[in-house]
N, C-alpha and C positions, 0 to 999 in steps of 0.2 A: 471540907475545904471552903475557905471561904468563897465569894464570887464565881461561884464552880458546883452546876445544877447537874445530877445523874439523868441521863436519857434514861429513855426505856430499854435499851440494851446493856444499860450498865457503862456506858463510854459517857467520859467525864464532857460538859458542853460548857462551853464560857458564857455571861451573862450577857453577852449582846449578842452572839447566837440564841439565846434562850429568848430573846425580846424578839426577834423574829420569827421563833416557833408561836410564840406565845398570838402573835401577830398574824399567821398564816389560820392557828387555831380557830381564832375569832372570828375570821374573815369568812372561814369555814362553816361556822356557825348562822353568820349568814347569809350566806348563801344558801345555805340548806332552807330558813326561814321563807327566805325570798323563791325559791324555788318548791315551795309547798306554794304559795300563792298563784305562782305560775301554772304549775300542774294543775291544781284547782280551775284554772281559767282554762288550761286547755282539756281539760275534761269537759267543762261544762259545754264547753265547742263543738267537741267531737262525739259523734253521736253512734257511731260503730263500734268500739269497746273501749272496757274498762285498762287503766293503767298496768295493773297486774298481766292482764290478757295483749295487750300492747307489747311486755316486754317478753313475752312467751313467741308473740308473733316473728319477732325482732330476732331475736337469737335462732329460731327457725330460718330465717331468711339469711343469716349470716353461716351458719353451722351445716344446713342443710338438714335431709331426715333424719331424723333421731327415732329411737326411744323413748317412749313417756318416763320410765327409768331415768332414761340418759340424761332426760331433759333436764327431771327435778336434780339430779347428782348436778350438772352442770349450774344451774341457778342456784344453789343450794337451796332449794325448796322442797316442802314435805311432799312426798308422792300423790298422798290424799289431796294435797293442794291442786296440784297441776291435773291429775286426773278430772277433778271437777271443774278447773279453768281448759281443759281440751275439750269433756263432754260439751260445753256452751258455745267454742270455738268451731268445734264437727257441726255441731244443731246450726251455728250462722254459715256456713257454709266456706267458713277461712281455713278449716284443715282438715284435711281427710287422710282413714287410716290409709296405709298400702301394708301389705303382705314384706314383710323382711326377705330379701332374696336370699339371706342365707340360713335365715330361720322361719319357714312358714309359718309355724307355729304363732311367731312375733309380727307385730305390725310397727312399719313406722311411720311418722306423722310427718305430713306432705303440707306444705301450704301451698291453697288453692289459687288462682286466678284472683279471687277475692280478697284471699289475704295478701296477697302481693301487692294488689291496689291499696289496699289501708296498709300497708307499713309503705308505698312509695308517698302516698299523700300526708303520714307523719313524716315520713323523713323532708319532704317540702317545706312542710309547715314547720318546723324544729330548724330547719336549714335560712328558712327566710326571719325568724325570728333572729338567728345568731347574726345574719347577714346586718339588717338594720342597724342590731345592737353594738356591731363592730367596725360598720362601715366606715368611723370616723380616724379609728386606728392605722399609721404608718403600715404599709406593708414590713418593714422592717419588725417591728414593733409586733406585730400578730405573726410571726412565723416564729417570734423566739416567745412570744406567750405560746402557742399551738405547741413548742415542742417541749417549753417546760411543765405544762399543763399535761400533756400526755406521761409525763414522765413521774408527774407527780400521781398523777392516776393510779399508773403500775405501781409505784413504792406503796401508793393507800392499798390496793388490791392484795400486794403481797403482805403489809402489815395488820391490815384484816383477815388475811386466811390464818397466820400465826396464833396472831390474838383469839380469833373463834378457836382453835384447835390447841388452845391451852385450857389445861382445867382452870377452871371457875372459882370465886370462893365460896367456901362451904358455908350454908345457912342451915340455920336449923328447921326454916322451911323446905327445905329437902332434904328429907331421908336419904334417899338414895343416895347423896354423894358423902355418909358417912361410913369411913372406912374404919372407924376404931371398934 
């Protein structure tokens, strides 16, 4: 069709819908850019842990105890990952195992007094950065960016889980995913 671009769902999108995806894309783009500079700066800042270990803290503090298991399924991250970001976490003193009450056997990982304070002084520092950066915006104006912002989040979240959880295409640097 002419003037008439296939999404990724296969539903037909008109060309001036597609200049606003195309638009959202980019903007996307960066951001990401710009937000690797930031992170950068606030690493260099933060003198308690690494980023990876930061979001391990993070989701602890929101999720409550977990399983090192649980964790890595939740973050999708490799187990070997998180195991080695917990051992460095347990040594700084931000988590400790606890005994699982319904499975001894298991432990789950508890964040300490310590890590409480470094995820309350990111969440400051991350809170006073957006404040500055938004302060000049209409209350109007930032409740309907806040809620289409979260909403666009959710549809990224959900179209990243799809996307990861479809096969791949086959290279011939991978054996494994030859089925013939």
């Amino acid at each position: 069709m002419i003037g008439c671009l296939v999404s990724i769902d296969e539903r037909p999108v008109d060309a001036s819908t597609n200049d606003a995806i195309a638009e959202v894309a980019e903007s996307l783009v960066d951001l990401v850019h710009t937000f690797s500079r930031v992170k950068a700066r606030m690493l260099t800042e933060s003198r308690d842990v690494e980023w990876s270990s930061q979001i391990l803290l993070h989701h602890l503090a929101c999720a409550g105890p977990v399983r090192a298991a649980a964790l890595a399924e939740s973050l999708q991250l490799d187990p070997s990952t998180v195991s080695r970001q917990v051992a460095t976490l347990v040594r700084l003193g931000m988590l400790e195992r606890q005994a699982d009450p319904i499975d001894g056997r298991a432990s789950l990982l508890v964040l300490t007094p310590s890590g409480h304070a470094v995820i309350a002084d990111h969440d400051r520092r991350r809170h006073t950065y957006f404040a500055e950066l938004l302060d000049d915006w209409p209350a109007d104006e930032l409740d309907r960016f806040a809620a289409l912002f979260r909403r666009f989040v959710a549809d990224f979240d959900r179209g990243a889980a799809r996307w990861l959880a479809a096969p791949g295409p086959q290279t011939a640097a991978d054996p494994q995913k030859d089925t013939a």
